[in-house]
N, CA, C and O atoms as a Maestro MAE file, in Angstrom:
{
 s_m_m2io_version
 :::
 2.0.0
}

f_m_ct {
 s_m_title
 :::
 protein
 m_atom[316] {
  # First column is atom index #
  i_m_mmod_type
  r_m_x_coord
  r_m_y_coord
  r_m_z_coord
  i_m_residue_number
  s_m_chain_name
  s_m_pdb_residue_name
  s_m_pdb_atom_name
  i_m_atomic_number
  :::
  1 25 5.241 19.596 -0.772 1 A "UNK " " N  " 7
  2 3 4.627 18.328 -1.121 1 A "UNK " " CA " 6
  3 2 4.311 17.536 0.144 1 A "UNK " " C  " 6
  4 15 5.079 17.515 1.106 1 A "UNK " " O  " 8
  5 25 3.143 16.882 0.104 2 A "UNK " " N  " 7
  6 3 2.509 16.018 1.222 2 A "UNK " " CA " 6
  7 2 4.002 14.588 1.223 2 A "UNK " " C  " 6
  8 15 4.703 14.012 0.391 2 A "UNK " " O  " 8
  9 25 3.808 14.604 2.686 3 A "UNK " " N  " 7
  10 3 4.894 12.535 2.861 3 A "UNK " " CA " 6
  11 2 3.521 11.926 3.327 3 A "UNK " " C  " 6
  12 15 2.699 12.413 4.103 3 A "UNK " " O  " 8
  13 25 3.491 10.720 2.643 4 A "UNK " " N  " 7
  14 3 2.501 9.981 3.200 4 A "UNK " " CA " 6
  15 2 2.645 9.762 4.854 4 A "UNK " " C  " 6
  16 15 3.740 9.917 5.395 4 A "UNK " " O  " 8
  17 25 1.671 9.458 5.471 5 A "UNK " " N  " 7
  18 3 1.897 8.827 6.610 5 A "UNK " " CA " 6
  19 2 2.274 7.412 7.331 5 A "UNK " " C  " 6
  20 15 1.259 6.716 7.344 5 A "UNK " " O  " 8
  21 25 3.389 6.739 7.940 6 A "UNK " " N  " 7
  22 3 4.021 5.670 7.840 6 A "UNK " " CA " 6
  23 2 2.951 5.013 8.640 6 A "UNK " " C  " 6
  24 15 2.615 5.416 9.754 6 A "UNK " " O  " 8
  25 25 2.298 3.733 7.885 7 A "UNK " " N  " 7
  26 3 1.449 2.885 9.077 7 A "UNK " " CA " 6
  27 2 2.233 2.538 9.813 7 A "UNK " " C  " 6
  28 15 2.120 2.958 10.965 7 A "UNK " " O  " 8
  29 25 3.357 1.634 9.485 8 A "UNK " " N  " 7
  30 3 4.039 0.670 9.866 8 A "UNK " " CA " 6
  31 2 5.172 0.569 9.091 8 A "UNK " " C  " 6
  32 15 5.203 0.921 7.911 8 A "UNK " " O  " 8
  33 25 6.534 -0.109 9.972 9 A "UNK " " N  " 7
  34 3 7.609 -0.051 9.612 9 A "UNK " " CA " 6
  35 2 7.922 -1.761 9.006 9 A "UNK " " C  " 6
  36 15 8.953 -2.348 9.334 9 A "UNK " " O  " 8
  37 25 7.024 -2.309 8.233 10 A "UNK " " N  " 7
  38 3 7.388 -3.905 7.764 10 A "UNK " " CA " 6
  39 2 6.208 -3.829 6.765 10 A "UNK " " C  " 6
  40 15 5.377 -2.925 6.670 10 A "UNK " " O  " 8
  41 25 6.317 -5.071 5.973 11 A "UNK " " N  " 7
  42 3 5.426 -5.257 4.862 11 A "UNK " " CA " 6
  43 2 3.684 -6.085 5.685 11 A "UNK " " C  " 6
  44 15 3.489 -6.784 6.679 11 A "UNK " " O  " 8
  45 25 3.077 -5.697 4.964 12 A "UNK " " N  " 7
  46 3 1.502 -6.697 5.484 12 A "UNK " " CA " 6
  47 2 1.310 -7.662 4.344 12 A "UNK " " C  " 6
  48 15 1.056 -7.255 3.210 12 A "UNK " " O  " 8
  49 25 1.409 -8.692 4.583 13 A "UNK " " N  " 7
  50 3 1.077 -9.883 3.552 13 A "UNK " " CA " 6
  51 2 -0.414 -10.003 3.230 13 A "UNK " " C  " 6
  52 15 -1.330 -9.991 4.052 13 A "UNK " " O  " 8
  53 25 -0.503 -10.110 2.021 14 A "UNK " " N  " 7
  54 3 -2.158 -10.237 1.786 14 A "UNK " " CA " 6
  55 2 -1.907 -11.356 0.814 14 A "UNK " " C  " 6
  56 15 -0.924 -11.683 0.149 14 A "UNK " " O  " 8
  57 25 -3.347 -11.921 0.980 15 A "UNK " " N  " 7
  58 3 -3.408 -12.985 0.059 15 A "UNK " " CA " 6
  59 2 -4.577 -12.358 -1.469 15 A "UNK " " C  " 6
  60 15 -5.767 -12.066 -1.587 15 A "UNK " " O  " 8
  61 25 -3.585 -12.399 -2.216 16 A "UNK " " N  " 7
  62 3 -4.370 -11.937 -3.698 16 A "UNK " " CA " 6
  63 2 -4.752 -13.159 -4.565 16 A "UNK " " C  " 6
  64 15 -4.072 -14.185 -4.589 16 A "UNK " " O  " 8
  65 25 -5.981 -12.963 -5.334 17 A "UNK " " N  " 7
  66 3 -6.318 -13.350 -6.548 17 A "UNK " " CA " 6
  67 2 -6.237 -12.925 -7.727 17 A "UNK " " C  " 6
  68 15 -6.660 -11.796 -7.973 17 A "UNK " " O  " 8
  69 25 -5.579 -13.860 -8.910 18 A "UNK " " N  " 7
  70 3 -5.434 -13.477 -9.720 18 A "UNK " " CA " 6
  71 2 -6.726 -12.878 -10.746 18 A "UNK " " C  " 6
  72 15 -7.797 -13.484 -10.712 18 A "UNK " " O  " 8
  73 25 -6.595 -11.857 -11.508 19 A "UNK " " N  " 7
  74 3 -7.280 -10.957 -12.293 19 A "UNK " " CA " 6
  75 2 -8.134 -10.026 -11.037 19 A "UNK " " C  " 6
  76 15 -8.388 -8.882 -11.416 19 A "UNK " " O  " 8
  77 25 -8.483 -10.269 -9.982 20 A "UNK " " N  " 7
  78 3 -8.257 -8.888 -8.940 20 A "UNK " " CA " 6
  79 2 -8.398 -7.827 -8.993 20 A "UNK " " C  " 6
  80 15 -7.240 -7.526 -9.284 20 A "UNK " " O  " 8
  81 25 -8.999 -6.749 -8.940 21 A "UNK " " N  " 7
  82 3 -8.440 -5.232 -8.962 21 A "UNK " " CA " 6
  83 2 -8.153 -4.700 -7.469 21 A "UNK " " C  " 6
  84 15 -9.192 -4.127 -7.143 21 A "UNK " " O  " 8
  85 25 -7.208 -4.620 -6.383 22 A "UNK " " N  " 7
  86 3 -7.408 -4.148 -5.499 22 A "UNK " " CA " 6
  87 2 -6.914 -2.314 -5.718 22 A "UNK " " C  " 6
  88 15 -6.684 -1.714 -6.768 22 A "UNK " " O  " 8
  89 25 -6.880 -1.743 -4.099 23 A "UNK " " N  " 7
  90 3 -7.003 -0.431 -4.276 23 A "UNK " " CA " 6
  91 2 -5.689 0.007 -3.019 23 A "UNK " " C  " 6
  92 15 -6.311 0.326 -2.005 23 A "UNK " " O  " 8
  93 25 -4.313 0.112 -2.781 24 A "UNK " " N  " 7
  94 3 -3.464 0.124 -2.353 24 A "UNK " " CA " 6
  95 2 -3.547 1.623 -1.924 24 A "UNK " " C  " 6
  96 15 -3.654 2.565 -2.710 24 A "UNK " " O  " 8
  97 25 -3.464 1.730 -0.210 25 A "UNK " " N  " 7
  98 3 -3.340 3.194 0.465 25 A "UNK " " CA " 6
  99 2 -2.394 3.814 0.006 25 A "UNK " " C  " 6
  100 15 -1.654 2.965 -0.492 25 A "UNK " " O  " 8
  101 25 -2.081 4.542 -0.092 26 A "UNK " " N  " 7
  102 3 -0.893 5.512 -0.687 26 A "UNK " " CA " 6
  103 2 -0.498 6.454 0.178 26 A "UNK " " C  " 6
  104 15 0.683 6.797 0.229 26 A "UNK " " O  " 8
  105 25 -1.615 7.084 1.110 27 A "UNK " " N  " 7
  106 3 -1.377 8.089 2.422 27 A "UNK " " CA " 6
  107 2 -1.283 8.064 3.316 27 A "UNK " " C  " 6
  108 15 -1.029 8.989 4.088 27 A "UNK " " O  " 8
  109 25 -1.545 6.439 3.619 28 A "UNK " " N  " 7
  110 3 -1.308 5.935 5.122 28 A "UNK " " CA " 6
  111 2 -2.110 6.091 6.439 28 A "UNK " " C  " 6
  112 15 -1.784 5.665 7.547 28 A "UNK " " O  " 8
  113 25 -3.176 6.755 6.115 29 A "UNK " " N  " 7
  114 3 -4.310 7.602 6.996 29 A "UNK " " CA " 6
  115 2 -5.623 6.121 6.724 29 A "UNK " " C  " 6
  116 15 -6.663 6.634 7.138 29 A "UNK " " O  " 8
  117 25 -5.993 4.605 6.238 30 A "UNK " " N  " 7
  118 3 -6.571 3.730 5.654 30 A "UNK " " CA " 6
  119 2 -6.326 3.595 7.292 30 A "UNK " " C  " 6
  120 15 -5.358 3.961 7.960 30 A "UNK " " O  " 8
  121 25 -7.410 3.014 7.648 31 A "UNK " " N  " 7
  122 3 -8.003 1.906 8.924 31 A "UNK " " CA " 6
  123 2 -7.757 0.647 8.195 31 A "UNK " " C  " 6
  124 15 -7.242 -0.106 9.022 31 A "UNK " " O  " 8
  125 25 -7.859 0.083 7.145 32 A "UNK " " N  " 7
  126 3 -7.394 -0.856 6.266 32 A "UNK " " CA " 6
  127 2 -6.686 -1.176 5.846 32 A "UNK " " C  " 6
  128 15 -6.842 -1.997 4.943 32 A "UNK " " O  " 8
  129 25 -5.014 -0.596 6.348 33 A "UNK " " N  " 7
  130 3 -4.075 -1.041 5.649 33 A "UNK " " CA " 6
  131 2 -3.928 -2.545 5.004 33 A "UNK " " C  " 6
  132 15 -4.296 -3.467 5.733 33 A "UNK " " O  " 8
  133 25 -3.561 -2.784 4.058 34 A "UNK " " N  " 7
  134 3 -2.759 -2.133 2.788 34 A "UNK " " CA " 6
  135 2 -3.966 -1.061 1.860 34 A "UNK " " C  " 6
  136 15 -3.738 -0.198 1.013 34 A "UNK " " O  " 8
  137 25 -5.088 -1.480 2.356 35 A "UNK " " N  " 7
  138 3 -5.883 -0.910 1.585 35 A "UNK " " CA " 6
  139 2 -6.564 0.530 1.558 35 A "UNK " " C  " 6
  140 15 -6.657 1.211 2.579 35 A "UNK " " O  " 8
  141 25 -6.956 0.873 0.521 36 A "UNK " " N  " 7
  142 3 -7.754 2.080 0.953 36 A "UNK " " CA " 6
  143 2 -8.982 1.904 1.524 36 A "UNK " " C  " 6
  144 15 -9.639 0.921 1.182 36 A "UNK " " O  " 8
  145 25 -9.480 2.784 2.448 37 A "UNK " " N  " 7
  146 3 -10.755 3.369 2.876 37 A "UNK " " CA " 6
  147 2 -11.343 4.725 2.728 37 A "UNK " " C  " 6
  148 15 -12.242 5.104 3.478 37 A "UNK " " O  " 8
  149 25 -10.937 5.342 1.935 38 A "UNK " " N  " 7
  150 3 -11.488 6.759 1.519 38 A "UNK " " CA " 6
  151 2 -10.764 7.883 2.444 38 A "UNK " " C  " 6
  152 15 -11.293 8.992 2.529 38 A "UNK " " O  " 8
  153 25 -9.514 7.594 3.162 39 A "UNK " " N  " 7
  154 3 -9.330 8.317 4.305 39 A "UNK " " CA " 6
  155 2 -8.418 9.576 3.867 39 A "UNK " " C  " 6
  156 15 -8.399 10.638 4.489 39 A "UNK " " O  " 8
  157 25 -7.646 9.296 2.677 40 A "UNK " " N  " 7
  158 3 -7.226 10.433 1.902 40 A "UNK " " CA " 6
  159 2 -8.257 11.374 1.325 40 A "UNK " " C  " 6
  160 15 -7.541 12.003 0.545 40 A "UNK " " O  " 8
  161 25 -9.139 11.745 1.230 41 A "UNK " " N  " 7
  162 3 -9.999 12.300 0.550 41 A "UNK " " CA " 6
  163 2 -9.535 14.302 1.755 41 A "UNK " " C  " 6
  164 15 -9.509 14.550 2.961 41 A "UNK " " O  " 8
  165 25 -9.366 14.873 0.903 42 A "UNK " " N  " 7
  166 3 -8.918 16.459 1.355 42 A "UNK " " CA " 6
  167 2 -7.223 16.749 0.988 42 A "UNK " " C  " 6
  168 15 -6.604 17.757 0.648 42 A "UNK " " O  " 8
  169 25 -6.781 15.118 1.282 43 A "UNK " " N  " 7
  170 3 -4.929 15.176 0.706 43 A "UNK " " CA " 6
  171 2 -4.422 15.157 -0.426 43 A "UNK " " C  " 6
  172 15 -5.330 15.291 -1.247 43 A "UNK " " O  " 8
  173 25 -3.728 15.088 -0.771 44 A "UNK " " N  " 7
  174 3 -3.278 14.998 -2.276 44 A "UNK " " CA " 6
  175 2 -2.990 14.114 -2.589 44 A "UNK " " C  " 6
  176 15 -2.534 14.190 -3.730 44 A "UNK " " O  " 8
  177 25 -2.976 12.838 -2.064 45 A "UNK " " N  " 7
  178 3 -2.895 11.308 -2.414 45 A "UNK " " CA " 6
  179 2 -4.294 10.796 -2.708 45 A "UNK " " C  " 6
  180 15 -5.304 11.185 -2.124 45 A "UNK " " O  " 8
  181 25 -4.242 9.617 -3.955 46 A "UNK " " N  " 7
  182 3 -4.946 8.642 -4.538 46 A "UNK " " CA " 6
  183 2 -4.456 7.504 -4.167 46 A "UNK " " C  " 6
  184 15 -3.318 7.092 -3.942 46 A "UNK " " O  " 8
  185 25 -6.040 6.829 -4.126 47 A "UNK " " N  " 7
  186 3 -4.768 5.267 -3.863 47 A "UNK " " CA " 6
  187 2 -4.345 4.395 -5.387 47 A "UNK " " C  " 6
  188 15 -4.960 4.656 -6.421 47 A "UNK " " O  " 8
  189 25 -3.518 3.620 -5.363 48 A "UNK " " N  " 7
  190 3 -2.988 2.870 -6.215 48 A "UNK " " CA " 6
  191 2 -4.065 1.470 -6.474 48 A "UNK " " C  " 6
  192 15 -4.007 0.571 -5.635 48 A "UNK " " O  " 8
  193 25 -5.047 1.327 -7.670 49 A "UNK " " N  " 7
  194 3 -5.015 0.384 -8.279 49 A "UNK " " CA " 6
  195 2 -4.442 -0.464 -9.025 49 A "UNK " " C  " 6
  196 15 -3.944 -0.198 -10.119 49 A "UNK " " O  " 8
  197 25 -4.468 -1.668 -8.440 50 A "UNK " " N  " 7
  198 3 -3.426 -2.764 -9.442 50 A "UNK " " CA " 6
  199 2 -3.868 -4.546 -9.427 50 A "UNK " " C  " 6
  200 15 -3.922 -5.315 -8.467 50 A "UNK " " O  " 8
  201 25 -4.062 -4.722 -10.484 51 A "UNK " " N  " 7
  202 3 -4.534 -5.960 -10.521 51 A "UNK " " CA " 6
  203 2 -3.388 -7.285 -10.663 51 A "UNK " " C  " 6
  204 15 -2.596 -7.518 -11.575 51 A "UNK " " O  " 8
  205 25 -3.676 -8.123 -9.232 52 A "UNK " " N  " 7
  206 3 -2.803 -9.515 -8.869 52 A "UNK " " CA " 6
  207 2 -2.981 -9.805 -10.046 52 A "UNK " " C  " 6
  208 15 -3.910 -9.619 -10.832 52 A "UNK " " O  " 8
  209 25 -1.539 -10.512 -10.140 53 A "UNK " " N  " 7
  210 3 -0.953 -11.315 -11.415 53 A "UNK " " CA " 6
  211 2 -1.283 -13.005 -11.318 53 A "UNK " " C  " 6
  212 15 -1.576 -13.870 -12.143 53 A "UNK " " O  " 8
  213 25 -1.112 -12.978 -10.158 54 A "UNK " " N  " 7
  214 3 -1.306 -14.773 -9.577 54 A "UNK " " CA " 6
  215 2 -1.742 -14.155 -8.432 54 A "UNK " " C  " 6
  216 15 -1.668 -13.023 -7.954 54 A "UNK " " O  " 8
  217 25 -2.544 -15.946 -7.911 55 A "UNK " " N  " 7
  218 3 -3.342 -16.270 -6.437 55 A "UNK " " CA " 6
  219 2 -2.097 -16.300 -5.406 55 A "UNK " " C  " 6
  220 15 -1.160 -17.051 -5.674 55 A "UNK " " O  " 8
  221 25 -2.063 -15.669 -4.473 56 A "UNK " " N  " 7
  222 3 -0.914 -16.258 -3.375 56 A "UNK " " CA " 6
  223 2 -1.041 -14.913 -2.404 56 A "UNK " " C  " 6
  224 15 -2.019 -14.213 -2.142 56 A "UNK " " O  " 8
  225 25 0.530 -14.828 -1.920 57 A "UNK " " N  " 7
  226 3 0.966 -14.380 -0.614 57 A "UNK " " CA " 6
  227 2 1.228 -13.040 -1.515 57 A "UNK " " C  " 6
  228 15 1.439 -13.213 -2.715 57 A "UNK " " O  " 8
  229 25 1.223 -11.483 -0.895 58 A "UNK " " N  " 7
  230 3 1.955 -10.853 -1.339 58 A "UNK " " CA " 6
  231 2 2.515 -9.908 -0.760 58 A "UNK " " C  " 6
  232 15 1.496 -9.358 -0.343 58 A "UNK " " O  " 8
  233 25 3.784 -8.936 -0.207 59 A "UNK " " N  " 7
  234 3 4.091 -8.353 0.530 59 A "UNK " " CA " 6
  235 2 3.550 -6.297 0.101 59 A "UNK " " C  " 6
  236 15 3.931 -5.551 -0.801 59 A "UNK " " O  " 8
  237 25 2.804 -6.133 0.976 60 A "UNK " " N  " 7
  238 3 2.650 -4.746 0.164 60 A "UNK " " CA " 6
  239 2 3.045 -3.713 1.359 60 A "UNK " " C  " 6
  240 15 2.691 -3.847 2.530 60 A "UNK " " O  " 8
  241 25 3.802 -2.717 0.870 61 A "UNK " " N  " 7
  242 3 4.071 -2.101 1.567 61 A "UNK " " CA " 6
  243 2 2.844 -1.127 2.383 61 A "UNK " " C  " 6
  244 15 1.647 -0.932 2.173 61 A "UNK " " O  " 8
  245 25 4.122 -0.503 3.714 62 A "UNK " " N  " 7
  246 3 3.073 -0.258 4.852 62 A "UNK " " CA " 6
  247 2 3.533 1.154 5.154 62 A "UNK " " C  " 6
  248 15 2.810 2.028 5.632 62 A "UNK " " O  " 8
  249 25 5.199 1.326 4.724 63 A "UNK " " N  " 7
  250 3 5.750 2.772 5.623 63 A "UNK " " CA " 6
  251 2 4.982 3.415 4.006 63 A "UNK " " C  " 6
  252 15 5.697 4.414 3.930 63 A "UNK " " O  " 8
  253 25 4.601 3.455 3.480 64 A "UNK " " N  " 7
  254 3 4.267 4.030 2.281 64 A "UNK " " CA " 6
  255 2 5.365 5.052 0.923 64 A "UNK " " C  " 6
  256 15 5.112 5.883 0.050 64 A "UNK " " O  " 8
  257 25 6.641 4.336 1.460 65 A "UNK " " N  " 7
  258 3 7.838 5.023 0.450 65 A "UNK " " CA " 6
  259 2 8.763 3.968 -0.243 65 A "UNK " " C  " 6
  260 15 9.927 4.145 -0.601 65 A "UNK " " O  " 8
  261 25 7.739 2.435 -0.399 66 A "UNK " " N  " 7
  262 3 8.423 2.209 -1.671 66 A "UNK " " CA " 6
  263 2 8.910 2.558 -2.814 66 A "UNK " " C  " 6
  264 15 8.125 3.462 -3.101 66 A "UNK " " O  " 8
  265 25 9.665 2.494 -3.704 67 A "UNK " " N  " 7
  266 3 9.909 2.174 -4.877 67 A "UNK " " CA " 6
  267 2 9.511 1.625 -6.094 67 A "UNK " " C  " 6
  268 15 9.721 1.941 -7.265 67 A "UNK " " O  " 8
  269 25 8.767 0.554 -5.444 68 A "UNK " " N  " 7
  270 3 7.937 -0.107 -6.380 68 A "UNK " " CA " 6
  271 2 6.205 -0.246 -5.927 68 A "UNK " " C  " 6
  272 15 5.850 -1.298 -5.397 68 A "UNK " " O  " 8
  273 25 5.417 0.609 -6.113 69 A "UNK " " N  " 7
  274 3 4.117 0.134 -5.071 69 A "UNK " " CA " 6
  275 2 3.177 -0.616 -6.296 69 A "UNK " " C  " 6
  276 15 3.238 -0.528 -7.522 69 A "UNK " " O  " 8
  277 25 2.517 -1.190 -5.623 70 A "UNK " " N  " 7
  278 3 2.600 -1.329 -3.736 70 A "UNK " " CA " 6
  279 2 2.999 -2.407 -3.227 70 A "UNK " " C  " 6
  280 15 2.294 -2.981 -2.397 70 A "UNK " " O  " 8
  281 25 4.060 -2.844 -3.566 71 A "UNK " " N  " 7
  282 3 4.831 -3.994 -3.337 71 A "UNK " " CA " 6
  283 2 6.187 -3.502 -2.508 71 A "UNK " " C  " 6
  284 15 7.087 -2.832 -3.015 71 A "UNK " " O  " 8
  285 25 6.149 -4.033 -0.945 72 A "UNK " " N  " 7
  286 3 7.099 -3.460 -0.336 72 A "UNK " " CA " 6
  287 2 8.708 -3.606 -0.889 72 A "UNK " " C  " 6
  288 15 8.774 -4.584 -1.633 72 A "UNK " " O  " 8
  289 25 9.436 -3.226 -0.809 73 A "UNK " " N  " 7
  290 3 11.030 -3.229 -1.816 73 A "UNK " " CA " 6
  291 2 11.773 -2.935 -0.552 73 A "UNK " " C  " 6
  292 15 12.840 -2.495 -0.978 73 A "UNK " " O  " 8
  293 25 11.834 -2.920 0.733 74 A "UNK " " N  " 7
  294 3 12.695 -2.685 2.105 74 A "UNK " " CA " 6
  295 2 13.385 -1.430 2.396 74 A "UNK " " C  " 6
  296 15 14.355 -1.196 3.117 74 A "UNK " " O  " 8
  297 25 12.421 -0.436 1.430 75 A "UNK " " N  " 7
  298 3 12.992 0.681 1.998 75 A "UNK " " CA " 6
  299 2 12.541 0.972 3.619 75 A "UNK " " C  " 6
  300 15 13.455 1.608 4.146 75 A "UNK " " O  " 8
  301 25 11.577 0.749 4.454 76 A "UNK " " N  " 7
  302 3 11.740 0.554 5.900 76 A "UNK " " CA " 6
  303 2 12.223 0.674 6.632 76 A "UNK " " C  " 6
  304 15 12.110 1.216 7.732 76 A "UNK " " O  " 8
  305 25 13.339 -0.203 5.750 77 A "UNK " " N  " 7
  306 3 14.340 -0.362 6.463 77 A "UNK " " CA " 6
  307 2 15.845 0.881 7.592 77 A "UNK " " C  " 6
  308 15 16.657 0.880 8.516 77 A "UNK " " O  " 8
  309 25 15.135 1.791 6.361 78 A "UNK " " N  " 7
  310 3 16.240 3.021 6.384 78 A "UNK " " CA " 6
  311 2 15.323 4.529 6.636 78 A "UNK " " C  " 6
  312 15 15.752 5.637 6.316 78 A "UNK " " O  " 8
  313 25 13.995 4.269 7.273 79 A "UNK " " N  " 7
  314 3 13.467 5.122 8.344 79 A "UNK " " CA " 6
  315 2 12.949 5.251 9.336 79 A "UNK " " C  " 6
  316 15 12.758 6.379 9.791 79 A "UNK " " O  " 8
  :::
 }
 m_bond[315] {
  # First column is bond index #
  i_m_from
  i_m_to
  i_m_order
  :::
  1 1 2 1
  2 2 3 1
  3 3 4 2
  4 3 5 1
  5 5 6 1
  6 6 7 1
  7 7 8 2
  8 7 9 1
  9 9 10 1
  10 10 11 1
  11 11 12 2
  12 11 13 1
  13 13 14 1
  14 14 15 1
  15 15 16 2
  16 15 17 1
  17 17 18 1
  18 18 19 1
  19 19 20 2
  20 19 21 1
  21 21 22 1
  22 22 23 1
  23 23 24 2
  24 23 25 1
  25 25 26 1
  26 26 27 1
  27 27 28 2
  28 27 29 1
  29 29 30 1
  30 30 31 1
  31 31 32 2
  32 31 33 1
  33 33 34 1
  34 34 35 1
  35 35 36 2
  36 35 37 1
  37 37 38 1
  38 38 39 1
  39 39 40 2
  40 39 41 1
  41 41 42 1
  42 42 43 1
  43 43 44 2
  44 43 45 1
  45 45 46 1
  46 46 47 1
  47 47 48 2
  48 47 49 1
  49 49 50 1
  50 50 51 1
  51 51 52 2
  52 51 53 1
  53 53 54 1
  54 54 55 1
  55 55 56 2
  56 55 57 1
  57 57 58 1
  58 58 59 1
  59 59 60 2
  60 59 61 1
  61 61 62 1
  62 62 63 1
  63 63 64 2
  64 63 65 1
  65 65 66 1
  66 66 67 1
  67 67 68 2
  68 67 69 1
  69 69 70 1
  70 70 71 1
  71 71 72 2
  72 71 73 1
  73 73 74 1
  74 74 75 1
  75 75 76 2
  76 75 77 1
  77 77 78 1
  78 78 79 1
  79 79 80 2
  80 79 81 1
  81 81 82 1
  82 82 83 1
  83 83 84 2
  84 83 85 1
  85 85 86 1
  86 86 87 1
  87 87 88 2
  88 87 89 1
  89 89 90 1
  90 90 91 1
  91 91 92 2
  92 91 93 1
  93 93 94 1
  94 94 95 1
  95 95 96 2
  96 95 97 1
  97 97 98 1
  98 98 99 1
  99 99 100 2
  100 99 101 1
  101 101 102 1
  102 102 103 1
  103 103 104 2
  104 103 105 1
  105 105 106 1
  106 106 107 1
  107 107 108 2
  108 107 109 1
  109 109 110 1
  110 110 111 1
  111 111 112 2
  112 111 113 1
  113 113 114 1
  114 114 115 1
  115 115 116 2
  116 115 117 1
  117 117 118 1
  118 118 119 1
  119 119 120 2
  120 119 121 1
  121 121 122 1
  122 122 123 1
  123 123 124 2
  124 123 125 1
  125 125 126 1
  126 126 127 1
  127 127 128 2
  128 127 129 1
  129 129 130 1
  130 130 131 1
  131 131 132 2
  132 131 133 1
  133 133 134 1
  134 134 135 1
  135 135 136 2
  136 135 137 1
  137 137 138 1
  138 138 139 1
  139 139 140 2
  140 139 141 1
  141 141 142 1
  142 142 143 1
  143 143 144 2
  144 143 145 1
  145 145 146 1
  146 146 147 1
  147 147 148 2
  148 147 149 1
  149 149 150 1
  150 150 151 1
  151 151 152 2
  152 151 153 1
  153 153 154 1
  154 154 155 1
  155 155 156 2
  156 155 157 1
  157 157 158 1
  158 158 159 1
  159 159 160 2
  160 159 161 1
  161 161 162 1
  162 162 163 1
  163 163 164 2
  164 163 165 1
  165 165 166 1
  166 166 167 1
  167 167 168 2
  168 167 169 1
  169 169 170 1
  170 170 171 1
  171 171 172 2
  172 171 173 1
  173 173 174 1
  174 174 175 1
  175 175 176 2
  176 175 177 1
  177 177 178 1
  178 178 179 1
  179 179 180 2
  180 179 181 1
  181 181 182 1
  182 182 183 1
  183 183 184 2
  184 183 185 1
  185 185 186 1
  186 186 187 1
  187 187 188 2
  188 187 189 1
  189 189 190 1
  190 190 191 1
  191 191 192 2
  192 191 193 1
  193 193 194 1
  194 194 195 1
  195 195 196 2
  196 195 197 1
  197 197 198 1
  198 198 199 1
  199 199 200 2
  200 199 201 1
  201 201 202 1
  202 202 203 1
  203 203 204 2
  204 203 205 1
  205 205 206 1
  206 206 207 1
  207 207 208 2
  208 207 209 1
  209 209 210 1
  210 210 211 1
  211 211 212 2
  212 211 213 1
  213 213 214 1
  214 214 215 1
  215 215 216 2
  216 215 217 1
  217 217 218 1
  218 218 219 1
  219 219 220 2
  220 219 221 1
  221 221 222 1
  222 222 223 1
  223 223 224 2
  224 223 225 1
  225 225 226 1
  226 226 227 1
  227 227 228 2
  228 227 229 1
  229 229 230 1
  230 230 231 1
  231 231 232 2
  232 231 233 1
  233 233 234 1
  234 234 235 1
  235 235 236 2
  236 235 237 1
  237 237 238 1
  238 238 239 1
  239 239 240 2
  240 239 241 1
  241 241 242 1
  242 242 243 1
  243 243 244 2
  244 243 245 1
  245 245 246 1
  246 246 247 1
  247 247 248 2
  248 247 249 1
  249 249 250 1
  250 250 251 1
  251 251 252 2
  252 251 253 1
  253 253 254 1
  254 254 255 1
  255 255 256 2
  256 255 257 1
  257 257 258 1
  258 258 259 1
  259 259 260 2
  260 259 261 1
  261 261 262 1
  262 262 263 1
  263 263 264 2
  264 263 265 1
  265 265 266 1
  266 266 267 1
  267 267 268 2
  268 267 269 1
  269 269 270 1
  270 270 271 1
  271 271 272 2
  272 271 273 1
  273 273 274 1
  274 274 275 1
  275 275 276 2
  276 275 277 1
  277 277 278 1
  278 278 279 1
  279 279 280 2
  280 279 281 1
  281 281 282 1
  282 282 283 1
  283 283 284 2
  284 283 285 1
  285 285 286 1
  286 286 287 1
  287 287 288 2
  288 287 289 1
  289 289 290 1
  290 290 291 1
  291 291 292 2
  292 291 293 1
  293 293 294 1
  294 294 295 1
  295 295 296 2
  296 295 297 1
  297 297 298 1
  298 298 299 1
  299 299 300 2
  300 299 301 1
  301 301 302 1
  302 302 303 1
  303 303 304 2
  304 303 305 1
  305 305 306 1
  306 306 307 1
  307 307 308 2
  308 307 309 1
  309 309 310 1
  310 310 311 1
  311 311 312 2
  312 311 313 1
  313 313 314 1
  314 314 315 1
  315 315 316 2
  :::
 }
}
């Protein structure tokens, strides 16, 4: 099985709008982190669509082995 690739070892805050659809990297290979840019395309990762609940701040993960995506949860912490 593919491990995503770790952008970064901390969360990237984005500012979301509510009803939203964004498109969350999943493989870590995105020039756009948190987001996708088509850069998985040959891997076996998709990215994660998910539509903001509310307008604000939001932490989305970056090493790409949350728990909960794409909302960072501090696993990070422990690679």
């Amino acid at each position: 099985m593919e491990e995503p690739k770790i952008s970064q070892k901390s969360p990237i805050p984005v500012e979301l709008k509510e009803g939203e659809t964004y498109y969350w990297c999943s493989c870590g290979r995105s020039g756009k982190q948190p987001f996708c840019d088509g850069s998985h395309k040959g891997t076996s990762f998709k990215p994660l669509a998910f539509t903001a609940e509310k307008d604000g701040t939001a932490y989305l993960c970056a090493c790409k082995h949350t728990k909960n995506p794409p909302y960072c949860d501090g696993t990070h912490k422990n690679l």
